[in-house]
N, C-alpha and C positions, 0 to 999 in steps of 0.2 A: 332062154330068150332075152333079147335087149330089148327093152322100150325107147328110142334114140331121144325121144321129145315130148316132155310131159310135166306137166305145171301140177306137181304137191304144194308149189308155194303160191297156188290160187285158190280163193274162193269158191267151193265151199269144203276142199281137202284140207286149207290150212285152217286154223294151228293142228285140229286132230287127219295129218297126212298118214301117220304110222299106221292106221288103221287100214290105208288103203292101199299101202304101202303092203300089208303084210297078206291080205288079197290078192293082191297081182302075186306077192312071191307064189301062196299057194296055187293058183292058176299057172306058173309056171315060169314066171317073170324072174331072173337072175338079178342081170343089172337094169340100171334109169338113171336119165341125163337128163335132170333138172334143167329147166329154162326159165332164163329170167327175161322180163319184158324192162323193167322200171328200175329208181332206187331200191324200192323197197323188197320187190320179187327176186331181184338179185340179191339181198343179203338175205333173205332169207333161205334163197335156193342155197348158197354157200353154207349156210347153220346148217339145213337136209342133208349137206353132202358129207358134211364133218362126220357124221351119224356113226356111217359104216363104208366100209372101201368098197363097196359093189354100186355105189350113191353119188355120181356124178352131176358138174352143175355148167353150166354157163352162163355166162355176163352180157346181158345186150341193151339196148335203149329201140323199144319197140317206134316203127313210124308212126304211129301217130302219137307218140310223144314229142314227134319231130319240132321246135320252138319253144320246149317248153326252157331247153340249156343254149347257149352257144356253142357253136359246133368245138371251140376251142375248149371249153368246159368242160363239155363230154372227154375228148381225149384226156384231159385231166386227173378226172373222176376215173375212167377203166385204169390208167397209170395209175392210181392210188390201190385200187383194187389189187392188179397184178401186182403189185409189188409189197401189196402186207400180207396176201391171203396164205394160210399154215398149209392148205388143201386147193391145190392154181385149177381155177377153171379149164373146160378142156377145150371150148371154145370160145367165139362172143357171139352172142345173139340171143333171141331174135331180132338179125334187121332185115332192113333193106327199104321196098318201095311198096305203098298201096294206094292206090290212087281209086277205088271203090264208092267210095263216096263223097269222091272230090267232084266238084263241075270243073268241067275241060275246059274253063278260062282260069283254074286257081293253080296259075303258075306260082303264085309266093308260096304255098305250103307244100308244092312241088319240089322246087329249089331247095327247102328247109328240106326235107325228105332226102333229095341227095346229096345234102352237104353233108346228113348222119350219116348214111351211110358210109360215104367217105371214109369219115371216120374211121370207122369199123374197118374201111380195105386195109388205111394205112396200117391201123393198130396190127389188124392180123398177119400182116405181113410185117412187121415191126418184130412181134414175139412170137410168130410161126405158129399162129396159132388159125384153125378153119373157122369159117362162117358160116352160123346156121341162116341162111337169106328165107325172108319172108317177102312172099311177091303175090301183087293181085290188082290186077290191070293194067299192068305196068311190064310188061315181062321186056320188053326191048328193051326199054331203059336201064334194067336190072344189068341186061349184058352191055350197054353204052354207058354207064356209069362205072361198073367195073373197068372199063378200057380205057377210060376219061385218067381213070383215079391208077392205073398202071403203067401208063402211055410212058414215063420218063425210064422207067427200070425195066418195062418188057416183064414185070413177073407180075401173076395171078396169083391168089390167095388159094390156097385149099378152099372148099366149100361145099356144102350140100343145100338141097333145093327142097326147102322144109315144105312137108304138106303138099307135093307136088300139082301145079295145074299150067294151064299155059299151050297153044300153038304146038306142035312138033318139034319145028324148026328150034325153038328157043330151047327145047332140051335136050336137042342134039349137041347144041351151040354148046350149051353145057359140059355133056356128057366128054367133048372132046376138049375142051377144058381141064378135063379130068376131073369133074365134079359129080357129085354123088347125087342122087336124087331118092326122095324120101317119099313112101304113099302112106296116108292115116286110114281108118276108116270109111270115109269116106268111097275107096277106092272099091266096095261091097256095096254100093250101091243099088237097084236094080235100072237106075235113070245115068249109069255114070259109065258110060258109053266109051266119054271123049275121056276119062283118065284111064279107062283100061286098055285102048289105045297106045295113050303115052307109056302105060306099065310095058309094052310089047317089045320096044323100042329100047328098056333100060336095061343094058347087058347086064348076068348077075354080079360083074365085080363092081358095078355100081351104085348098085339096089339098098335102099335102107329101109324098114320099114318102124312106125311110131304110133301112139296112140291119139297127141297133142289133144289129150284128157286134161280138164271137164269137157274139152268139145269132140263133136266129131263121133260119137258111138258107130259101130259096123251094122250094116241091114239088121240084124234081128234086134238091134235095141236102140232105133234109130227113134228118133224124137223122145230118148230117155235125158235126161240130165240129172246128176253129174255123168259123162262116160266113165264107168269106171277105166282104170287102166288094165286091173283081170282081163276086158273085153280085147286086147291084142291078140289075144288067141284066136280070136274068129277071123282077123285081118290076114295071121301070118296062116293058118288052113287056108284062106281064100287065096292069097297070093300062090304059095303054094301048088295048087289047083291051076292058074294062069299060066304060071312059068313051068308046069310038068314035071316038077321035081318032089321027091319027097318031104315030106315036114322036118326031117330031120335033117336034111341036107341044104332047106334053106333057112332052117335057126344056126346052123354052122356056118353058111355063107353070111347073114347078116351082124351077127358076132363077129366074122374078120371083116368086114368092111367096116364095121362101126370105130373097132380095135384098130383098124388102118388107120382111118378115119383122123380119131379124136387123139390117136395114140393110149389106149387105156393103160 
């Protein structure tokens, strides 16, 4: 099994990750695609990844860091990154738009929001590389910002739709896009209605599934913290179960799309 999205370089996995690292393998975990949010969780996820060749990372500047760089600074900083790292990221992200707990007059930290983003289209379309998009209350914008930020070349970025939530409509928009879409946890819910919905909708060559551990645990360990990442197992049975295939046929399908995906 792949875990697509999963923070060993957060609190309370880091510094002793390997611990939980070596849980998930015996639970049944293969590979993991480290995500970084910040300066810091990005170099550290890049250290995780060094480790061992089945330890994957990616580079992002989370939104609501969004102000704390110039948007010109950031492109800077991932340019330094890609170009020293011994072990290149397989993406960048986490980004994109959260407007959660913005009030609907705070257009300036809106605008900060998708000017990072930005960023992040050109870059990954700069060095071909996909974007893990983090989106939450924002989902139109997520696809109006991308279009903004493509409009002169007509080309879309590879991407997946971390943590999947949102409308229909917005992950169809997606989906024919050619983007992948990704459920955590959460998607086991017993009150999670409207994402197993959207789950119905995701053809399997689209499908990714993740832990985005410490959050997010599946029903039976809901309100534990940390998630471990071991706990994918109960997501990829439950998914599984949804889509009518067997367990083994969709740890095979999620591994090629991941493989498609990130390029592994």
């Amino acid at each position: 099994m792949i875990d697509t999205h999963v923070h060993y370089n957060l609190d309370p996995f880091w510094p002793d990750w390997q611990k939980h690292w070596q849980m998930a393998q015996a639970a049944g975990v293969t590979h993991s695609i480290v995500i970084g949010t910040d300066e810091q969780t990005n170099q550290r996820a890049e250290e995780i990844a060094q480790t061992e060749k089945n330890l994957f990372y990616a580079v992002g500047v989370h939104p609501h860091e969004a102000g704390s760089m110039p948007a010109e600074s950031v492109y800077q900083y991932f340019t330094k990154i890609l170009d020293k790292s011994a072990k290149k990221p397989v993406a960048l992200g986490e980004c994109g738009l959260d407007y959660f707990r913005l009030d609907a007059s705070d257009t300036k930290t809106k605008t900060a929001q998708k000017q990072l983003f930005g960023v992040h289209i050109r870059l990954a379309k700069e060095k071909n590389l996909p974007l893990i998009i983090h989106a939450r209350d924002a989902y139109e914008d997520i696809l109006d910002v991308t279009e903004h930020f493509c409009k002169n070349d007509g080309v879309l970025p590879r991407a997946v739709l971390h943590c999947a939530s949102g409308p229909v409509s917005y992950i169809q928009k997606a989906i024919s896009w050619g983007w992948y879409v990704s459920f955590a946890g959460n998607v086991t819910y017993k009150n999670a209605d409207s994402l197993r919905e959207l789950l119905k909708f995701v053809p399997m060559d689209r499908l990714l599934l993740e832990t985005d551990a410490p959050y997010l645990p599946p029903q039976s360990k809901r309100g534990q913290f940390p998630n471990e990442p071991a706990n994918i197992v109960e997501t990829y049975a439950f998914v599984a179960k949804e889509k009518k295939v067997s367990p083994d046929v969709l740890r095979e399908k999620i591994m090629e799309n991941a493989s498609s995906l990130f390029i592994l």
